[in-house]
N, C-alpha and C positions, 0 to 999 in steps of 0.2 A: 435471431441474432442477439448475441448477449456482451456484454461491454464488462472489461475488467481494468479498472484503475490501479493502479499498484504505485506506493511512493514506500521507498525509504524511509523513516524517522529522520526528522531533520539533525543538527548539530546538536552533540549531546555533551554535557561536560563530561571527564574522565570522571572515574570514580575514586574519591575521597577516601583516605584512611580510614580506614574497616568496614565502606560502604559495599552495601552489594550490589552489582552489577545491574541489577533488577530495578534499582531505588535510582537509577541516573537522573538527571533531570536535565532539560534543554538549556543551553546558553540563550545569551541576548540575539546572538545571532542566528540560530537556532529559531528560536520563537522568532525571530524576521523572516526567515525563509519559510515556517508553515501559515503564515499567514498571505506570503506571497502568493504561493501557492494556490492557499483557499481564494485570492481575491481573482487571479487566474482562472480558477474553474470556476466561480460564483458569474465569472462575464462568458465564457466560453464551454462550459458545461461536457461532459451531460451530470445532470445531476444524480448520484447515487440513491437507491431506496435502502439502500445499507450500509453502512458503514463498522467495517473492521478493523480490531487492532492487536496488539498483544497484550497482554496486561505490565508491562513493562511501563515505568513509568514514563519514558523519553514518547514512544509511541502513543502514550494516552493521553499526551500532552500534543504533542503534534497532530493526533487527528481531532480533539478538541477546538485548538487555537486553528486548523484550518478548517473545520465545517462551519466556524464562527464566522470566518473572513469572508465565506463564499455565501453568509445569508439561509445557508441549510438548517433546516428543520431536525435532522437526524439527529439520533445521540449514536455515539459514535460507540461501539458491543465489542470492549478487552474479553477478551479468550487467552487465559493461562497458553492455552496448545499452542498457539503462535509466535511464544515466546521460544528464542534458542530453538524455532521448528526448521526442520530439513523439509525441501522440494515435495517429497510426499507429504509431508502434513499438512503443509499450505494449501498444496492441489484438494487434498482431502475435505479442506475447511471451504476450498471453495463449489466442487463435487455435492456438500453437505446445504449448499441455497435452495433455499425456497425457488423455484420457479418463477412462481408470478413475479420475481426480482427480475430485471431485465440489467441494470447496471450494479454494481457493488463497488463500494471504493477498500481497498485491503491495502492498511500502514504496518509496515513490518521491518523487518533490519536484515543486513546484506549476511553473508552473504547469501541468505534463501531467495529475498525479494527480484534481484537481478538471476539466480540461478532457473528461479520459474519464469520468467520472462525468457529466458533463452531455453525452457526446456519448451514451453508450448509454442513461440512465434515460428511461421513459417521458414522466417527468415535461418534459423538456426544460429545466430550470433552467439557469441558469450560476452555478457552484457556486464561482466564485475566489473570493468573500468568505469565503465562510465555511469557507474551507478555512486555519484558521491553522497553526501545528506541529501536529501529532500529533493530527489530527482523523482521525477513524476514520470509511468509508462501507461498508456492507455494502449490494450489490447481489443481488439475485436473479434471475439469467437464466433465462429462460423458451426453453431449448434443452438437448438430451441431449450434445450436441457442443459442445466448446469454437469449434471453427471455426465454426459458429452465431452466435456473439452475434457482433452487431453494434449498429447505433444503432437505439435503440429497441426494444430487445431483453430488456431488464432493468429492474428494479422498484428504488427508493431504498427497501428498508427501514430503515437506522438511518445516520443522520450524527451522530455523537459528536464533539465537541471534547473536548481535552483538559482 
């Protein structure tokens, strides 16, 4: 059994006059909901041996200030590919785990983050409404191997907003 945490990037400010897209950075409230977050899963777990992000800076900020809150050890491994990535690259990046990994936590932006959550759960939802900032999905893949999950491969146990 292999566990997949997936959260949105929390509130990000718009982007600034001739800022790029890439360079956003969290609001105040923003940085309040990933550390919510982290203090959430720091009491209620499970605790990730990996942690993912995009190299975006809202996402490397968010899963930063949330492995902070939750007492984690991890450094949290920005990957360019998950920035602006589609359903397949995501799946891809997570197809791409170590094995001996049994949890991973993966911080990305909508709408891929909620699109792979409804491509793999059972359930078959479509999950973009209710994916605002820093909404937290823990999936439970029903495979010993990362390469395994595919769609319909894993269980919605918990959708968290923030």
């Amino acid at each position: 059994m292999k566990t997949l945490l997936l959260l949105r990037h929390a509130e990000a400010a718009p982007a600034g006059p001739g800022q790029d897209d890439h360079a956003r950075v969290l609001t105040a409230r923003g940085r309040r909901q990933a550390e919510t977050q982290g203090l959430w899963l720091g009491s209620h777990g499970p605790r990730p041996a990996t942690v993912l992000c995009s190299s975006a800076a809202r996402t490397r900020e968010t899963a930063a200030l949330l492995a902070a809150a939750a007492n984690w050890k991890v450094e949290p491994c920005a990957q360019a590919a998950l920035y602006d990535a589609t359903v397949d690259a995501l799946l891809e990046a997570v197809r791409a785990l170590d094995d001996e990994v049994d949890t991973v936590l993966l911080v990305g932006h909508a709408p891929s983050v909620p699109a792979l959550v409804s491509a793999l759960a059972t359930r078959g939802d479509d999950l973009a409404l209710a994916c605002e900032p820093a909404t937290l999905f823990r999936l439970e893949c029903d495979c010993r191997r990362w390469a395994e999950v595919g769609p319909r491969t894993c269980t919605l146990s918990l959708l968290l907003p923030a």
